[in-house]
N, C-alpha and C positions, 0 to 999 in steps of 0.2 A: 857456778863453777864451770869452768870452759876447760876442755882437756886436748892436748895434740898430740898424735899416734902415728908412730913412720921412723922411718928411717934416721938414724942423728943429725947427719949433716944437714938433710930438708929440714925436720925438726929445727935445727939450730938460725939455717937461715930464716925461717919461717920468721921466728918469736924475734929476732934481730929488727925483720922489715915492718910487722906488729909492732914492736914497741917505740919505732923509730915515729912511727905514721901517729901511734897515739899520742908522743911526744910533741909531735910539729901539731896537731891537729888541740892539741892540749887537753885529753880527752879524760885526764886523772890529775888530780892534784901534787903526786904523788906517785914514782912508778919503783919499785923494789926486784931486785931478783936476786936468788938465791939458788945455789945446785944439791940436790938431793943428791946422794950416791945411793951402792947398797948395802950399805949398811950406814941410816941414817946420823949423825950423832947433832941433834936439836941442840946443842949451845952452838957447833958452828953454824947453823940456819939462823939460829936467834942472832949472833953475831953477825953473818952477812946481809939480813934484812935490817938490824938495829941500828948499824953502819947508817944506813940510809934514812932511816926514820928518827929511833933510839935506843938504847940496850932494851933488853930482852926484858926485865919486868913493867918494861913503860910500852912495849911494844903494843900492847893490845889498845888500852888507854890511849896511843897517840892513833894509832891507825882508826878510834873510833871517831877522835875530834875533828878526820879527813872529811869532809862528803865525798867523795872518792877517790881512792886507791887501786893500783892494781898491783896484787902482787902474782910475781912468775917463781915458781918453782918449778927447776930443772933438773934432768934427769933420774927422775923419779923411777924405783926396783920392787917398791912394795908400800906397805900402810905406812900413813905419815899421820901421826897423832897432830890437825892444826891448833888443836886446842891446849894441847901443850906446848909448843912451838910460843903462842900468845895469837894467834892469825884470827879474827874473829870470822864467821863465813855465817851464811844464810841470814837467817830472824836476826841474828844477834849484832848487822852491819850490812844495809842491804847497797851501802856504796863499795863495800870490799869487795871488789872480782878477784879469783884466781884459777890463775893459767896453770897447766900441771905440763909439763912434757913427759915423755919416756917414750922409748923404743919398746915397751911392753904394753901390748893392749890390754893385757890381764892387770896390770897392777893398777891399771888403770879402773877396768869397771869391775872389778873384783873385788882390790883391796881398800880402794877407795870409792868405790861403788859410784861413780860417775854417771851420768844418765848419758849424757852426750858425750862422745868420743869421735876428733876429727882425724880420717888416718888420712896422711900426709903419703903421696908417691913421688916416685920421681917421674918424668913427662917427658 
């Protein structure tokens, strides 16, 4: 799990020119994004990644039949349950990358206990 830390707007451009690059370069079979607010509510997550894959109880099942995926969850405020969501991650999907944003580096390796965290500046 890869996480981006900074600013929104760098943030935002950041994951735009990332996902445009993985797109051209065709680097996922598969590419999903979804915004986190702060106060999550997981049917609209499972809804705007399902959009792109399938609803939310096929979500996990189809995202496993990828050899890769990457899903972006955006602006992210605190703990996101992905295993409730459907989002398979680690041992259980080792093609499924996901991208985390937020303007909080706490909720970043705190609540979601991130190892790596890339804080984005402006230049």
């Amino acid at each position: 799990m890869e996480t981006l830390g900074g600013l929104d707007k760098i943030v935002k451009h950041s994951v735009k020119t990332s996902r445009r690059k993985a797109e051209r370069d065709q680097l996922f079979q598969k590419i999903v994004t979804a915004t986190v607010t702060k106060k999550p509510d997981i049917s609209k997550i499972q809804t705007q990644i399902g959009i792109a894959i399938e609803r939310a109880l096929l979500l996990c099942a189809k995202i496993k039949e990828l050899q890769t995926v990457l899903v972006v969850l955006c602006d992210l405020h605190g703990r996101l349950d992905l295993g409730e969501i459907g989002i398979p991650f680690g041992e259980d999907h080792n093609g499924c990358k996901i991208l985390l944003t937020s303007t909080s580096s706490e909720a970043l390796s705190k609540h979601m206990k991130v190892d790596k965290v890339i804080q984005l500046s402006e230049t």
